[in-house]
C-alpha atoms as a printed R data frame, in Angstrom:
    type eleno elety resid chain resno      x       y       z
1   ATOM     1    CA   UNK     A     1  0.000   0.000   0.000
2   ATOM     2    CA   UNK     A     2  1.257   3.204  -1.014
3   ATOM     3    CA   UNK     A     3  1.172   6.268   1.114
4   ATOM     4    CA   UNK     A     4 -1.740   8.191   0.818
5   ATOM     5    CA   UNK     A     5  0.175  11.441  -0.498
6   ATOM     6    CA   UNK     A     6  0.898   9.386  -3.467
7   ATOM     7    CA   UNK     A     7 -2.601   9.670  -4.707
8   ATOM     8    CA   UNK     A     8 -3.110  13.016  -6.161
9   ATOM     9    CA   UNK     A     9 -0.097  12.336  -8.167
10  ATOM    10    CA   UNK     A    10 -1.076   8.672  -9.900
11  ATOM    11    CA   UNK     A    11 -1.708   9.974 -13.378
12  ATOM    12    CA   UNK     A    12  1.163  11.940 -13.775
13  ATOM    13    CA   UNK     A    13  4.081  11.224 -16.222
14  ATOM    14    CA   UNK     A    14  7.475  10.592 -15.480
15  ATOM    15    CA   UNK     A    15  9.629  13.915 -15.433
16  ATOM    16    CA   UNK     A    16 11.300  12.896 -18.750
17  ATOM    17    CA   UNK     A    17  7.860  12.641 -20.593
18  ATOM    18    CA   UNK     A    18  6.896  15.834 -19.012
19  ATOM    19    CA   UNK     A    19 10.150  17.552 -20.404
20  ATOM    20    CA   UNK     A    20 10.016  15.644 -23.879
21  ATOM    21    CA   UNK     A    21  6.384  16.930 -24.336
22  ATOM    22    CA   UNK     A    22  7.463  21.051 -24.404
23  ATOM    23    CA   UNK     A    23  6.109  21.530 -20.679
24  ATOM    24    CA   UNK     A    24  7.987  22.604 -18.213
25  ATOM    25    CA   UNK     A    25  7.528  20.197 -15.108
26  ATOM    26    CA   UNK     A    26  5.585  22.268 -12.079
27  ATOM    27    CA   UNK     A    27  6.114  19.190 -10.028
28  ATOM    28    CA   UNK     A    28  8.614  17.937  -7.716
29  ATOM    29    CA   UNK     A    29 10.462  14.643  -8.980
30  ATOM    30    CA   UNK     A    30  9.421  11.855  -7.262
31  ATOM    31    CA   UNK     A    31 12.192   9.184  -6.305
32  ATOM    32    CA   UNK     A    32 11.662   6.020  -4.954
33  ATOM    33    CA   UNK     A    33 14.347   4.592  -2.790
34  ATOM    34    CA   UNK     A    34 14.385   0.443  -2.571
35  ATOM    35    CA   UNK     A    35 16.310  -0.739   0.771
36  ATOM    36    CA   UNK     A    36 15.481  -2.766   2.953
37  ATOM    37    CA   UNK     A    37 17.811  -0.928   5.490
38  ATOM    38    CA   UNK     A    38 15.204   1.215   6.994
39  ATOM    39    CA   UNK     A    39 17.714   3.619   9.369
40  ATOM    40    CA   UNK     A    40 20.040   4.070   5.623
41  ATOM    41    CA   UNK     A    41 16.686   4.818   3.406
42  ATOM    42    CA   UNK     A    42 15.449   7.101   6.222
43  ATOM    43    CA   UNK     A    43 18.513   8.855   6.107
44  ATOM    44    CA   UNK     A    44 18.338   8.909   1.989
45  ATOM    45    CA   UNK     A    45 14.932  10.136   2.494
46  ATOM    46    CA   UNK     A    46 15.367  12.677   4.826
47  ATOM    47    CA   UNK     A    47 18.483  13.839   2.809
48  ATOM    48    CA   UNK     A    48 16.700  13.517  -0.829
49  ATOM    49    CA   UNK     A    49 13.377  15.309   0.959
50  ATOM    50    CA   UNK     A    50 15.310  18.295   1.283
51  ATOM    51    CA   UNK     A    51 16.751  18.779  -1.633
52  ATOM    52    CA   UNK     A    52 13.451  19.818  -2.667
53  ATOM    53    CA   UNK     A    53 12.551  15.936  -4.361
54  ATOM    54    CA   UNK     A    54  9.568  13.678  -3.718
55  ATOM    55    CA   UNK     A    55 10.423  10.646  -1.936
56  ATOM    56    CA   UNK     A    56  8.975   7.315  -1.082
57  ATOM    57    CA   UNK     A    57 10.678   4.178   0.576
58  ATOM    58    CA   UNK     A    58 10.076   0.893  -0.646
59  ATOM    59    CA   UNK     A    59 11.762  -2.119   1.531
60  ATOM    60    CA   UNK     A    60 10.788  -4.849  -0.640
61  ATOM    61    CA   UNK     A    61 12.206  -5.009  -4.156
62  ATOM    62    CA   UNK     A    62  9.475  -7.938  -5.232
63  ATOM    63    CA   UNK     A    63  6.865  -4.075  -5.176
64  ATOM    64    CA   UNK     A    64  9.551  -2.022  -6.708
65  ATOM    65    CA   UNK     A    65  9.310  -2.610 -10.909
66  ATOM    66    CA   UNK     A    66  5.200  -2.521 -10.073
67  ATOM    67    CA   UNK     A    67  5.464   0.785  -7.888
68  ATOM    68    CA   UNK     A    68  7.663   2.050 -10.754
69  ATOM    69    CA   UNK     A    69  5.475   1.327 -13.528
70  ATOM    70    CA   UNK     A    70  2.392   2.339 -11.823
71  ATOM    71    CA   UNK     A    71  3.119   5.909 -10.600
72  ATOM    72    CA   UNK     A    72  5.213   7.465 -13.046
73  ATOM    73    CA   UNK     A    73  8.354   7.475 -10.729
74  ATOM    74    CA   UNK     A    74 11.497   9.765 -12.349
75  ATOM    75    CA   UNK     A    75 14.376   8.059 -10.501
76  ATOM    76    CA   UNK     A    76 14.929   4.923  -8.715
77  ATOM    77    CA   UNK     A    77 17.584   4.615  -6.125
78  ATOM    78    CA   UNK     A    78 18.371   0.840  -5.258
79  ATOM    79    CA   UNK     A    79 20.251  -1.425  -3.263
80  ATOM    80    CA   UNK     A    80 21.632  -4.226  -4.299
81  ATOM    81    CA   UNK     A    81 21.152  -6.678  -1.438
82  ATOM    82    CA   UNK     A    82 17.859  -8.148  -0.252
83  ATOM    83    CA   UNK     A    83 17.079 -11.282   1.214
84  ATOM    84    CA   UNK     A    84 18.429 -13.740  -0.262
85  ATOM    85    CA   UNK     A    85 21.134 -12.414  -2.638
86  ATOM    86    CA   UNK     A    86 22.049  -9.688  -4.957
87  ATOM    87    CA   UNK     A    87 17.860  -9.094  -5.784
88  ATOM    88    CA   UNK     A    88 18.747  -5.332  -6.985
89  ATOM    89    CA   UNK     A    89 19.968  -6.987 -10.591
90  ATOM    90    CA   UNK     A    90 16.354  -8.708 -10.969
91  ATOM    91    CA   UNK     A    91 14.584  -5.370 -10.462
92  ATOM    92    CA   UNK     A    92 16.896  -3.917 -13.265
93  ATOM    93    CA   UNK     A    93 16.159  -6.521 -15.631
94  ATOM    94    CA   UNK     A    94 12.056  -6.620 -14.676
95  ATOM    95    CA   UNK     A    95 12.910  -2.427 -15.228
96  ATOM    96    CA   UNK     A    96 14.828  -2.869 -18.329
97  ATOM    97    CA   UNK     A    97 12.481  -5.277 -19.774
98  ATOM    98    CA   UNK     A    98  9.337  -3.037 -19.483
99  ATOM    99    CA   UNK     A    99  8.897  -0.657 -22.373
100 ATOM   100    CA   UNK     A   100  6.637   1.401 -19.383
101 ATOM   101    CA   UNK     A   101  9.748   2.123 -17.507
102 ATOM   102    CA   UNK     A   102 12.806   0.830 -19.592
103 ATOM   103    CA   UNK     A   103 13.976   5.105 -19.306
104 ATOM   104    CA   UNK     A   104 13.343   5.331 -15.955
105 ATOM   105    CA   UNK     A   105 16.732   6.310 -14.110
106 ATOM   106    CA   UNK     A   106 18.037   4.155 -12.034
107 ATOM   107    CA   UNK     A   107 21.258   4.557  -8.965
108 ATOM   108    CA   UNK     A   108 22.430   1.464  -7.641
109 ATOM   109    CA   UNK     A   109 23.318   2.270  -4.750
110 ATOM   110    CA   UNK     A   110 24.961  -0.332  -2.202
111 ATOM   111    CA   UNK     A   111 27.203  -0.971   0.434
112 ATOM   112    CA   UNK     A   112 28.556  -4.107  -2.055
113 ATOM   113    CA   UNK     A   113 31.350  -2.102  -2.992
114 ATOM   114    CA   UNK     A   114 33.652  -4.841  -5.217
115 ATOM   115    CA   UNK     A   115 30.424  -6.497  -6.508
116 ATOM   116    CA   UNK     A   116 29.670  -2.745  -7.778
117 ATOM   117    CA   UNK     A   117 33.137  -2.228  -9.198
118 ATOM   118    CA   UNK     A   118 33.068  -5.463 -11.165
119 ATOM   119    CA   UNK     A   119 30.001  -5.013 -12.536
120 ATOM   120    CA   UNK     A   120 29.251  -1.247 -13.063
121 ATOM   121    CA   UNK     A   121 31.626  -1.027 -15.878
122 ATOM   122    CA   UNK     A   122 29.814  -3.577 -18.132
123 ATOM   123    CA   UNK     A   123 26.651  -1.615 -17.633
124 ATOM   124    CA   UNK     A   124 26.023   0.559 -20.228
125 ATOM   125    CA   UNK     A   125 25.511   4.379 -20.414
126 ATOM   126    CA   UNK     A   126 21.906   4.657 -22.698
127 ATOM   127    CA   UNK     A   127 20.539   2.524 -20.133
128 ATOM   128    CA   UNK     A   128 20.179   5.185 -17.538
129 ATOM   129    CA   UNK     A   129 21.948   2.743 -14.869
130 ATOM   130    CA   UNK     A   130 24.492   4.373 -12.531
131 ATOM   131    CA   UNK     A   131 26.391   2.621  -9.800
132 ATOM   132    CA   UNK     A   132 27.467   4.846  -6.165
133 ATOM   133    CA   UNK     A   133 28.873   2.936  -3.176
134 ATOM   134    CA   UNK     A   134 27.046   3.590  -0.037
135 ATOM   135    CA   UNK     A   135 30.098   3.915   1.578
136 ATOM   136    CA   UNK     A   136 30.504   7.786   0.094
137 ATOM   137    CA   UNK     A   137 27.807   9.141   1.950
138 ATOM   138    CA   UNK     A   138 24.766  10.920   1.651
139 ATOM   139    CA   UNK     A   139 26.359  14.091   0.178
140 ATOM   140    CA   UNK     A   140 27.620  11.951  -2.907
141 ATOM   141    CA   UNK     A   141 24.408  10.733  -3.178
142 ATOM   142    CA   UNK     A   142 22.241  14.310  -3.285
143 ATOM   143    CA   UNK     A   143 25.302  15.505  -6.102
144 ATOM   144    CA   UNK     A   144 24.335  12.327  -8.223
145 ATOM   145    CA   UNK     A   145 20.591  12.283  -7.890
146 ATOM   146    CA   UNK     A   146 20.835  15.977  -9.012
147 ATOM   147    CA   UNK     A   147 23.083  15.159 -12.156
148 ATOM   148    CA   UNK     A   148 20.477  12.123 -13.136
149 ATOM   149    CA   UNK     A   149 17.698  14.549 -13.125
150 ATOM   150    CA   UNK     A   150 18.924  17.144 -14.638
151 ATOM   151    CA   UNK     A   151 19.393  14.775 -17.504
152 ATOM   152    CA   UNK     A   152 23.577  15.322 -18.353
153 ATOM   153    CA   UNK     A   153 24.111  12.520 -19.822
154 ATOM   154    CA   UNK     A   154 28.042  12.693 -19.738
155 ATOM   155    CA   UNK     A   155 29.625  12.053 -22.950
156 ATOM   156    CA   UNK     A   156 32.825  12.017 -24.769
157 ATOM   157    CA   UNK     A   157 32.226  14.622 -26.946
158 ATOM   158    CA   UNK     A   158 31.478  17.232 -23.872
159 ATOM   159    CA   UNK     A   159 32.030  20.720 -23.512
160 ATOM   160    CA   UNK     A   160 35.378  20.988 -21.952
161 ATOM   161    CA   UNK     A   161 34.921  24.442 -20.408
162 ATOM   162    CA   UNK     A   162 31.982  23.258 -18.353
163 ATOM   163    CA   UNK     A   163 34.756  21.413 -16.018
164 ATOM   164    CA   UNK     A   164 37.578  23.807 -16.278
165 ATOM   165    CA   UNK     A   165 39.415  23.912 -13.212
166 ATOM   166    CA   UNK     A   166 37.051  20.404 -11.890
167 ATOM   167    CA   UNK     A   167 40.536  18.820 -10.926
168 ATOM   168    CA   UNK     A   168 40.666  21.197  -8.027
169 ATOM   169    CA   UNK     A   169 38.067  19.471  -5.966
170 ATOM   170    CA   UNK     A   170 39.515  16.019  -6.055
171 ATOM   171    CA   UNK     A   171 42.306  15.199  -3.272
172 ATOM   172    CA   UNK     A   172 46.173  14.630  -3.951
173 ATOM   173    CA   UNK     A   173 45.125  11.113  -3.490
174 ATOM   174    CA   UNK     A   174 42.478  11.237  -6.062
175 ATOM   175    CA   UNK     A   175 44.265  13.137  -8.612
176 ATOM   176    CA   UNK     A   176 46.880  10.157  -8.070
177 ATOM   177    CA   UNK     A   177 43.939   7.651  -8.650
178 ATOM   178    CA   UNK     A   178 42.657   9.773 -11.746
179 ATOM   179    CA   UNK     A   179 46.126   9.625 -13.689
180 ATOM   180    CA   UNK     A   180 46.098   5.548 -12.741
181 ATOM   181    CA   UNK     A   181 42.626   4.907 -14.213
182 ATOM   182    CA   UNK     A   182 43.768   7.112 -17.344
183 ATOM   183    CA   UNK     A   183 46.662   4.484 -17.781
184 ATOM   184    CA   UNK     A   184 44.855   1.804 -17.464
185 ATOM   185    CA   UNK     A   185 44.926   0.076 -14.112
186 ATOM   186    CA   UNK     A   186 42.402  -2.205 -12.680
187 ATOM   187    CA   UNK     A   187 40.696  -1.704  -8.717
188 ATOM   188    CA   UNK     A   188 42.622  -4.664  -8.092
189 ATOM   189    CA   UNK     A   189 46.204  -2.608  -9.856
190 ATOM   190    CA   UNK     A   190 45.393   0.071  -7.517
191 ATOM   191    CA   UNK     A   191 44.932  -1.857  -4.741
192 ATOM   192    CA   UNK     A   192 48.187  -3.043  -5.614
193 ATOM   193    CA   UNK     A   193 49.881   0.261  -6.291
194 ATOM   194    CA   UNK     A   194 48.549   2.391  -3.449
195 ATOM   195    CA   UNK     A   195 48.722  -0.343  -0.503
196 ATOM   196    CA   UNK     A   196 45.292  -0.254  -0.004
197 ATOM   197    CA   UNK     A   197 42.509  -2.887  -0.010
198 ATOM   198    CA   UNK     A   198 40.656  -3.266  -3.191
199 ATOM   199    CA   UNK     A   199 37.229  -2.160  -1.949
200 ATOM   200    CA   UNK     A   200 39.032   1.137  -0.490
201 ATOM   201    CA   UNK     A   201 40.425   1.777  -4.517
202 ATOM   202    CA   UNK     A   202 36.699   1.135  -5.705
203 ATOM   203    CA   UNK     A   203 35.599   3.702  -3.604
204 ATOM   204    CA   UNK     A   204 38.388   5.980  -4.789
205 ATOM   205    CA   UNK     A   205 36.859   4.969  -8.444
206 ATOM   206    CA   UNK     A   206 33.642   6.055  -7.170
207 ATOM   207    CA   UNK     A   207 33.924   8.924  -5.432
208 ATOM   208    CA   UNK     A   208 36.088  10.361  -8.334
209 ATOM   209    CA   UNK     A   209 33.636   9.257 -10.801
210 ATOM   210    CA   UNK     A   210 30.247  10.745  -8.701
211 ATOM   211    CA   UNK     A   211 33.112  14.594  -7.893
212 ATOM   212    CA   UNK     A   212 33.491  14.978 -12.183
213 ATOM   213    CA   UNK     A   213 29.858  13.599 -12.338
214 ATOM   214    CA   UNK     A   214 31.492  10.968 -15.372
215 ATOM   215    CA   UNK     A   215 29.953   7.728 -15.855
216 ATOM   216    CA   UNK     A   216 32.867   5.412 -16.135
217 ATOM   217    CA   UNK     A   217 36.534   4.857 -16.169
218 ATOM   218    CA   UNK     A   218 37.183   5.264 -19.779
219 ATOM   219    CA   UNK     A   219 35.078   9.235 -19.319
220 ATOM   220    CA   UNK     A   220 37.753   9.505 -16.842
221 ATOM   221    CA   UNK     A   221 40.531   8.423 -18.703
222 ATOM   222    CA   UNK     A   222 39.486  11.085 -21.420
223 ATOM   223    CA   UNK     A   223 38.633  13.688 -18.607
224 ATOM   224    CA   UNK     A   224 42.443  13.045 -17.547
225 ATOM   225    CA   UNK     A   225 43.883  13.294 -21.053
226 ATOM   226    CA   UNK     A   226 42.342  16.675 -21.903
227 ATOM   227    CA   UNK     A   227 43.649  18.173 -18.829
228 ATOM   228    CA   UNK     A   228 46.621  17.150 -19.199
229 ATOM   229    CA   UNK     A   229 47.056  14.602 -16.010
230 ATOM   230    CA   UNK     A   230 48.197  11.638 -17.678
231 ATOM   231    CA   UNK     A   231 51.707  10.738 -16.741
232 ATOM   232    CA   UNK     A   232 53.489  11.172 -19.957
233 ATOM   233    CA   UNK     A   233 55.158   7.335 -21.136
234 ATOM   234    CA   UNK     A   234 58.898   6.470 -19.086
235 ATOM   235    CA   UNK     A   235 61.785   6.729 -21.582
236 ATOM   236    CA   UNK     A   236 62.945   3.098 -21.965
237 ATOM   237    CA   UNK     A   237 66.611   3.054 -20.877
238 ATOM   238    CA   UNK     A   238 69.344   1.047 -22.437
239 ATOM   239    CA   UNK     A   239 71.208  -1.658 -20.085
């Protein structure tokens, strides 16, 4: 059962059919977050309520593809984990698979950090799927939710004065993990390079990726190049 502020708003379309049709939407977006950690989706809630969105909580992901279909929901924020495995891929696919919401936005969002950095990579950018690791905070959360709905779809080809000077907000550390990435190293290479666990590099991976709002390494790699951060090739030297 849906909450009963949900009503007025059943026959409304989805913020990108509202923007695709010429009108400018008078609405809030309306965000449904599916966890079934209730003090974490409180928190997203509370965090996501105000920023000015719409937000309901949905604990289990069995309701979430019908909740999504039904009410015209803009962005879905889910976990990964529900009882009893990795459920958050099923409500992609039942999502993906529905020509009703197969543009609906989605965030994984999940404290499954490695499972996250295996798998985000192979999922693909015109499928509105984006991948954050819990473990970044709320803050990260409320800057990614706000570049999904404002619909910049980061690609190659983008403007590269609208992240002049971007570098500046990432750590020494970061910047560090930013020219690896551009030279090709693997979570588990940077694990490896900076003596750290892997799961601490993937969150490196993602907190650099949600900072220059890109949506994968090889965006980052090309972010890097323009700028000028890639470690220029070693001389090979003679024995």
């Amino acid at each position: 059962m849906l909450p009963t502020r949900y009503s007025p708003y059943a026959s409304r379309p989805p913020l990108a059919k509202r923007k695709q049709s010429g009108v400018t939407p008078h609405a809030r977006a309306r965000i449904v977050v599916v966890d079934d950690d209730t003090v974490m989706a409180a928190l997203a809630r509370q965090s996501l309520e105000s920023e000015g969105y719409e937000v309901l909580v949905q604990q289990h992901w069995e309701d979430a593809h019908r909740i999504v279909a039904q009410f015209g929901v803009d962005l879905v924020v889910l976990d990964l984990r529900f009882d009893p495995g990795e459920m958050g891929w099923r409500v992609v696919d039942q999502l993906r698979f529905d020509v009703n919401t197969r543009e609906t936005s989605i965030i994984l969002w999940s404290s499954a950090v490695e499972v996250l950095a295996a798998r985000g990579p192979a999922l693909l950018t015109e499928d509105h799927v984006h991948v954050l690791a819990k473990p970044l905070g709320l803050d990260a959360l409320s800057v990614l939710v706000a570049h999904v709905l404002n619909g910049r779809r980061t690609t190659s080809t983008r403007d590269p004065e609208s992240l002049e000077g971007a570098h500046v907000d990432l750590t020494p550390r970061e910047q560090e993990v930013t020219r690896l990435i551009a030279r090709g190293y693997s979570n588990k290479q940077l694990a490896e390079e900076l003596v750290v666990t892997p799961g601490t590099a993937a969150n490196h991976v993602a907190h650099i990726l949600s900072k220059l709002a890109l949506a994968n390494r090889t965006q980052v790699a090309m972010w890097a190049a323009e700028r000028g951060l890639v470690d220029p090739p070693r001389p090979e030297t003679s024995c």
